[in-house]
N, C-alpha and C positions, 0 to 999 in steps of 0.2 A: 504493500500500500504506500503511495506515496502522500507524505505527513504531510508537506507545503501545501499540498492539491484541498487541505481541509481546515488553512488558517484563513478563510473567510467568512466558515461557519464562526466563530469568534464574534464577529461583526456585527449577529443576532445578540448575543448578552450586552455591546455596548451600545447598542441603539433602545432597543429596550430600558435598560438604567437609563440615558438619558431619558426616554419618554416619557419615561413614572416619574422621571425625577420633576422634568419643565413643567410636566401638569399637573405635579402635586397632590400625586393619586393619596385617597385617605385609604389605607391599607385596612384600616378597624370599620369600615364602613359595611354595609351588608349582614350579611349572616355572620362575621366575624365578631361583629360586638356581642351579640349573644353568647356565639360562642368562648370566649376569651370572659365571659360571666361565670361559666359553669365552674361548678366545683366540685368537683369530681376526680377521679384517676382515667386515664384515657381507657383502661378498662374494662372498668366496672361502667364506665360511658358506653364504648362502644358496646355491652350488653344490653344494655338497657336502649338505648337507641336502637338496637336490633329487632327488641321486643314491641319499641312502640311506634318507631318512627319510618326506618331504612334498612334495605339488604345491603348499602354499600359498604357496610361494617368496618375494615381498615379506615377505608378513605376516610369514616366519619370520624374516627382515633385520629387519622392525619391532620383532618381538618381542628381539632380540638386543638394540637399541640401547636400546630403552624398559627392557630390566631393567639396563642401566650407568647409564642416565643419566635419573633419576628425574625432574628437570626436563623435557626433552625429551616423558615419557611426558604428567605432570601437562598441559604444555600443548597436545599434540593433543588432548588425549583432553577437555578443554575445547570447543577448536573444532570437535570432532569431535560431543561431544555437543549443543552448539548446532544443527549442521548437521545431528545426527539428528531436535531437534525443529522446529525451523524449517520442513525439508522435513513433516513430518508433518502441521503445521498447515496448513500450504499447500496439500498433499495432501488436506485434511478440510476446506479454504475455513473454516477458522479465520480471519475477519473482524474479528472483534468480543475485546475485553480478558476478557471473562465465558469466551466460547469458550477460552479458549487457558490462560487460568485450572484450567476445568476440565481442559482437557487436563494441564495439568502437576500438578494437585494428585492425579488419580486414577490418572495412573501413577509416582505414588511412592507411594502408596497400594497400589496391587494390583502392582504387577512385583516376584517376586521377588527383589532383591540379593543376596540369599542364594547364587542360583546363579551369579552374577558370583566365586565365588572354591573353584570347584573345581578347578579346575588354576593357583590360584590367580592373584588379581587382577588383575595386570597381562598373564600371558597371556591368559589368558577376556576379558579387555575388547580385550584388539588383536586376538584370533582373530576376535571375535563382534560389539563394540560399534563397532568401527573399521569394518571392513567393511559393516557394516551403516548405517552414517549413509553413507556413499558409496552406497549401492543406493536408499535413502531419495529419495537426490536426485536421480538418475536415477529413479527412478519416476514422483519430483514432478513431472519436467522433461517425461517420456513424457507422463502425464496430462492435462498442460496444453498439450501441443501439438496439443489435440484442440480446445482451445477459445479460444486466441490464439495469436498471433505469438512464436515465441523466436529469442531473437537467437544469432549464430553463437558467440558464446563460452560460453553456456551449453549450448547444443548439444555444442560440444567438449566443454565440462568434463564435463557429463554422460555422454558416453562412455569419456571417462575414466577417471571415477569407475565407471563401470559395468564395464570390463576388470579394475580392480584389486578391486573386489569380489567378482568371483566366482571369486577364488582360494579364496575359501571354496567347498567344495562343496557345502554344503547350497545357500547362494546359488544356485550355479551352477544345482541343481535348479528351485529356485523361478523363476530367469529362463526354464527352458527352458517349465516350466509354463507360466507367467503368457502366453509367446508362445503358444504353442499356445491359451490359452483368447483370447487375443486376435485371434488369427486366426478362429476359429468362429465371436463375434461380429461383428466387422469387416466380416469377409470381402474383397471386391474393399480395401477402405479402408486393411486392414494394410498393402498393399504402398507404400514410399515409399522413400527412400535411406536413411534414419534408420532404419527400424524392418532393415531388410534389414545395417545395419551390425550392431545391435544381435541379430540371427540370427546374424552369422560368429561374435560374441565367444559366444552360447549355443556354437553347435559348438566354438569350441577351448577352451573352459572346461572341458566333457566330455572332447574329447584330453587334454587336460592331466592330468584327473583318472588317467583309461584308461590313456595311454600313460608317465607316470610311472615310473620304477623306484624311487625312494625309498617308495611306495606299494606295492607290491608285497611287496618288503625286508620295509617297519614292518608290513605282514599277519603276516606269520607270525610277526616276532618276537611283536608283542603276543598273537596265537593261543596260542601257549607260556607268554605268563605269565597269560593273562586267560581264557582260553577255552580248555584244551587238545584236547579233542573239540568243535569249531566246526566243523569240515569235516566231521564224520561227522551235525549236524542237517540233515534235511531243510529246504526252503524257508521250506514251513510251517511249522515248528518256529522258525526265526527269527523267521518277522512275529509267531508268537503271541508269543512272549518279547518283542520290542519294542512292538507294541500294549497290553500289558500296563503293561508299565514307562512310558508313554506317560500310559495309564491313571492308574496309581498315583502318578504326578508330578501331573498336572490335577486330580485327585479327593482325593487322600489328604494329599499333603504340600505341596501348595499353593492347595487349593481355587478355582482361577478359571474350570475351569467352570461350578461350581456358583454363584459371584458371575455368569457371562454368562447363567444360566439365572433368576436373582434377578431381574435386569434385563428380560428377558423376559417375566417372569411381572408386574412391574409394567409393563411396555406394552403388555400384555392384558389388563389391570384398567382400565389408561387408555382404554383403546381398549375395552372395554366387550366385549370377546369368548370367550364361555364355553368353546368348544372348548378354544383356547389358553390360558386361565388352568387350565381343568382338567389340560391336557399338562404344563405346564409347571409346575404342583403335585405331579403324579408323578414327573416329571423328577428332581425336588427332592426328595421322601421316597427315591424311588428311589437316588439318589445319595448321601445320607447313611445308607443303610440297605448298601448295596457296601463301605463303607470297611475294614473288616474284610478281610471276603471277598479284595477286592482287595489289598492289600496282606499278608498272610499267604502267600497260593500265589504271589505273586511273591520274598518275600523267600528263599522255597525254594530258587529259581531261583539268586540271587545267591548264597545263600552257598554253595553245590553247582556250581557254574559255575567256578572254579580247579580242581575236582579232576582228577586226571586219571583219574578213574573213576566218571565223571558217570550218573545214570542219568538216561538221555534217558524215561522213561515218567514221571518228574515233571510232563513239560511238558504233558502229559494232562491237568492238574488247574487248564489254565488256560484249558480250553473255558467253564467256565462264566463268571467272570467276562469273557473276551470278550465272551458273549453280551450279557450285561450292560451292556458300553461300548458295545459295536456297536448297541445297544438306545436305550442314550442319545442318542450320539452322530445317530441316526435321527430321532428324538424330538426333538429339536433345530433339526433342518433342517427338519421339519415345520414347527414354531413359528415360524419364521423366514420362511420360505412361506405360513402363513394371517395373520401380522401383517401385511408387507410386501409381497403377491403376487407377481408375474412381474414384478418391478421392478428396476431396476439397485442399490439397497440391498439387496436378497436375494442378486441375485448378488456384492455388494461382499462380502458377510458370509460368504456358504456359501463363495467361494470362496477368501477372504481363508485361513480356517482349511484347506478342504483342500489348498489347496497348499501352507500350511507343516507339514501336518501330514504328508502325504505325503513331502515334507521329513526331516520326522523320521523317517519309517518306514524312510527309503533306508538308516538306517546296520543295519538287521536283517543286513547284507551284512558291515558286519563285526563280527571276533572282540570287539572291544572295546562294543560295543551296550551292554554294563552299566557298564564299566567310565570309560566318557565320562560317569559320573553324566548331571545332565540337560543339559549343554552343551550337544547336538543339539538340544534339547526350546526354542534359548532364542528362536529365531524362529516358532516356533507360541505361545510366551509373549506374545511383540510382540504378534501379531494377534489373540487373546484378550484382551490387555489394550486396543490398539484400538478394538476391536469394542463392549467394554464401555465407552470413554469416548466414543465414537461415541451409543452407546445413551444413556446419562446425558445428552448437547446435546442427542438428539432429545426425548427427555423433557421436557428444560425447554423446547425450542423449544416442542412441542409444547402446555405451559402458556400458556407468554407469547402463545399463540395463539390460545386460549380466551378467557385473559382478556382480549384486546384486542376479539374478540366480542363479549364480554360489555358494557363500556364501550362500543362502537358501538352497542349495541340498545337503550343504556339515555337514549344520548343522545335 
């Protein structure tokens, strides 16, 4: 491995300090002052919180200790973001100092921060950013064992890091995904000791979630204060509500699908292919022509969702913009399938998004769906944001490829 190729990853922890630093984030703001009230041992906490509250058991011991002792949070959450990009690059055969460049300049560039401090900062980053560099590296470690040797200790560590990950449960969805679409590929190849370990922790991750009683509990307290008529929506009535707000997060108040469709439409200008640059023209008028639409009959939603005399025929007035995402979002995978054909980068892409985005859809189940602002939404954010710094390497690769033609023809 060459070291130098991975001192830009660096670049992510001094941007960041400064960021917290100029805007003066209140670190004790959110769930953190509560929590940093408790008096308790982390646990006899994490027990009891088990019992009433949450299956994410660790994380919630994490989160206890990270809001007392703001040193302790400051230095995981370093090492932790190191080992979120590190595996990422690894993950992307980030080789090259250019590579790793781009990776780090263009997700502080397009990744929201913003949503990092809605339940504010120190929970949202142990819930979501903690969790999530552990799944990173078991990914990285899956990935690569397809095409060298890994040795026993990162094998461990890997599993390890992959049990304590998916206390998050969006995670845990994403693992059960990611197996299942690796099995259909694979097939006879999925089965080995590694991948068969990494099945029991999907199944008890799911128990965990299911068989939980602090999950249960925190359903209906939050039903009562966030959603009082949530058990009387139909099924449907939930996915449209969260499809929506799904929507209105990508499109309206964070634009990164419309930045993944940008990308797009310049890799079928590069690529010289009329179908695709036309799709993906309309993709783009289309998109910035919704932003209204969409967010207007969603915000209906939110602010009529406390009452306890909700009229459920509001949520009628969200067929059309579905239509409209469900329209995009189509229009998308199209573009992605006539640039990249039946190719393992199509599947990397189409699937990268719908299993986090599916992800996201899981919390339609609960009461709190609005109320979790876009937390849910921040692992379909990753792979958007991915996807598009992905896009950006292939781009320049794709230059520096030309012009090396170019100089061999001319020799």
């Amino acid at each position: 491995m060459n070291k130098k190729a991975k001192i830009p990853l660096l670049l992510v922890i001094i941007f960041y300090a400064l960021y917290f630093t100029l805007t003066k984030v209140d670190w004790m703001s959110g769930d953190a002052q509560w929590f940093s009230k408790v008096d308790s041992s982390p646990i006899s906490f994490v027990i009891k919180r088990y019992e009433t509250w949450s299956s994410r058991f660790w994380i919630e011991g994490a989160t206890l200790i990270a809001s007392k002792h703001l040193i302790l949070f400051y230095i995981f959450t370093v090492i932790l973001t190191l080992l979120f990009f590190y595996s990422l690059s690894e993950l992307f055969s980030f080789n090259e100092y250019d590579s790793n460049l781009v990776l780090v300049v263009f997700f502080m560039a397009l990744f929201p921060v913003v949503s990092l401090q809605s339940a504010g900062p120190i929970a949202t980053i142990v819930n979501y950013i903690w969790p999530s560099a552990l799944f990173l590296y078991w990914l990285m470690t899956d990935r690569h064992r397809k095409m060298k040797n890994i040795g026993s200790l990162q094998n461990s560590l890997s599993i390890l890091f992959l049990g304590l990950a998916v206390f998050n449960e969006g995670l845990a969805i994403i693992l059960c995904l990611y197996l299942i679409l690796c099995l259909i590929v694979e097939k006879k190849n999925f089965f080995n000791t590694y991948r068969m370990i990494c099945l029991v922790i999907s199944l008890l991750s799911f128990l965990n979630v299911l068989l939980c009683p602090g999950n249960q509990n925190r359903g209906m307290l939050e039903m009562a204060r966030w959603f009082p008529t949530f058990n009387h929506l139909s099924f449907l009535d939930k996915i449209l509500i969260q499809f929506n707000n799904i929507a209105s997060n990508l499109i309206v108040s964070h634009n990164l699908l419309e930045v993944l469709v940008i990308l797009l439409f310049i890799k079928a200008i590069q690529r010289r292919q009329r179908l695709s640059i036309i799709l993906s023209g309309a993709v783009i008028m289309l998109t910035s022509a919704s932003h209204q639409l969409i967010s207007d009959r969603l915000s209906v939603i939110v602010k009529e969702s406390p009452e306890k005399e909700f009229n459920q025929q509001i949520i009628g007035t969200l067929l059309k913009p579905t239509l409209i995402f469900a329209t995009l979002i189509l229009l998308i995978v199209l573009i992605i399938i006539l640039l990249y054909g039946k190719s393992k980068t199509s599947l990397m892409i189409i699937a990268s998004i719908v299993i986090t985005f599916s992800s996201a859809m899981a919390i339609s189940l609960s009461p709190t769906l609005l109320a979790s602002a876009d937390r849910p939404l921040l692992f379909l954010y990753f792979a958007l944001v991915f996807n598009c710094i992905f896009l950006v390497n292939d781009l320049s690769e794709f230059n520096e490829r030309k012009a090396s033609i170019i100089m061999d023809k001319s020799k």
